[in-house]
C-alpha positions, 0 to 999 in steps of 0.5 A: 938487768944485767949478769955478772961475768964471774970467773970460774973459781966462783963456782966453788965458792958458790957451794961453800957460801951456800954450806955457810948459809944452811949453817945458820939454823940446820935443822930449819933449814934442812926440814924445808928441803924435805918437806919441799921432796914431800910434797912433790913426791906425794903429789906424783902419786896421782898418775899424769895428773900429780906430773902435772900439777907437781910441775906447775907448783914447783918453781914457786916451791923453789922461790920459797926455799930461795927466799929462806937462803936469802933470809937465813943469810941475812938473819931475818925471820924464817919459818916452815911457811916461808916455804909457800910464800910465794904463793901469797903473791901473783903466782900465775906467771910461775905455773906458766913456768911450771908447765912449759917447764913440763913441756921443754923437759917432753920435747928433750926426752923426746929427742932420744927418738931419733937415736934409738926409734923409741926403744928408751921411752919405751924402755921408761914406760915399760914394767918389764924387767926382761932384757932390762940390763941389755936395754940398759947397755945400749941407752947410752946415746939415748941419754946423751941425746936427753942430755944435750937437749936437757942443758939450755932448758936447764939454763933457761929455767935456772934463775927464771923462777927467781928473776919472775917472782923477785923482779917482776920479770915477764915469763920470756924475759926471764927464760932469756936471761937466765940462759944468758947468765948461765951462758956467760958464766959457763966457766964458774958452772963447770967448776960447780958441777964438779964440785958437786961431784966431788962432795956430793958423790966421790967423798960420801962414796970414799967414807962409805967405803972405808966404813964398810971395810972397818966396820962388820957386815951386819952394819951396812944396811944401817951405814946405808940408811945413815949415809942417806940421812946425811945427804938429805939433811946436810947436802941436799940443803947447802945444795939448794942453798948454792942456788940462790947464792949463785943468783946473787952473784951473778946478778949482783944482789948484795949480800944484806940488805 
């Protein structure tokens, strides 16, 4: 398997492309995604035992919604079920990916250790609320230690999922080259990332803001609620929809089969 060297200007075009997938049946679409933060979220109720089983399911929740992209793009059948239907086949290698997911996310939180001795796990695992906003002050390199240590595990989980239920690639061999895609491709990433930033944050908080300036005090709860609805049901899935088109391009999957 080989990736694709993409120039940067593919990351916008990843988000678009992604846009014009979800435009084939919103709705659809759109109530996957949801029903996708739904079941994790309900299972995260249970205490360690939902983390843990929440994290073991979710890169064959995330090959669903893969798969309904790809489908979507090229006009075939999809239904809620698709979202499950990697779990029709030998899921196992994506529960090992799920929990050493799990384990790589530990180890970088853990990282913050070495910044601040504990102060930010504590901080985390704490239901205190006294001195919240000085703890929040000083997190700052905490976070940028979870940070750095958050990115090649984001890289090396990107496609992995993917590259195992699609291409039968072994759990390493995918871990590997997922990072490689995403190491290579760093210009088109960064470009996405920022795109990301713009549609995703700057332009709903620009029109939020000049909603709330035109429109009477009473409504803003209600602007609120709205503006949140509209990123669950149209950002969130263009979002998801991104993922798999950046898949297909870096590894050169056409796009109708």
């Amino acid at each position: 398997m080989r990736a694709q060297n993409l120039p940067a200007a593919s990351g916008w075009q990843w988000l678009s492309h992604g846009f014009a997938i979800y435009r084939r049946n919103p709705l659809l679409f759109a109530l996957q995604v949801m029903s996708y933060w739904f079941i994790i979220l309900l299972i995260n109720i249970v205490p360690l035992l939902g983390t843990l089983i929440a994290a073991l399911i979710n890169p064959a929740l995330l090959v669903g919604l893969m798969l309904s992209a790809r489908q979507l793009e090229q006009d075939k059948s999809v239904s809620v079920r698709t979202l499950f239907e990697a779990f029709r086949g030998d899921y196992k290698p994506l529960l090992w990916l799920g929990g050493l997911y799990l384990l790589a996310s530990l180890a970088a939180l853990s990282l913050s250790v070495l910044a601040d001795g504990g102060e930010f796990l504590r901080f985390l695992t704490s239901d205190k609320t006294e001195g919240s906003a000085a703890a929040e002050g000083a997190m700052w390199l905490p976070i940028t230690f979870v940070a750095c240590g958050m990115l090649p595990v984001f890289m090396a989980w990107w496609f992995a999922p993917v590259l195992v239920a699609w291409h039968q690639q072994t759990v390493g061999k995918a871990l590997f080259f997922s990072f490689m895609a995403c190491a290579i491709n760093w210009r088109p990433f960064l470009v996405y990332s920022l795109a990301l930033i713009v549609v995703a944050g700057i332009l709903p908080g620009l029109a939020l803001g000049v909603l709330g300036v035109l429109l009477p005090a009473s409504l803003a709860p209600l602007l609120g609620t709205a503006t949140l609805f509209a990123a669950a049901g149209v950002l969130a899935p263009t979002i998801f929809a991104s993922f798999y088109v950046a898949y297909r391009d870096i590894f050169g999957i056409s796009e109708v089969v």
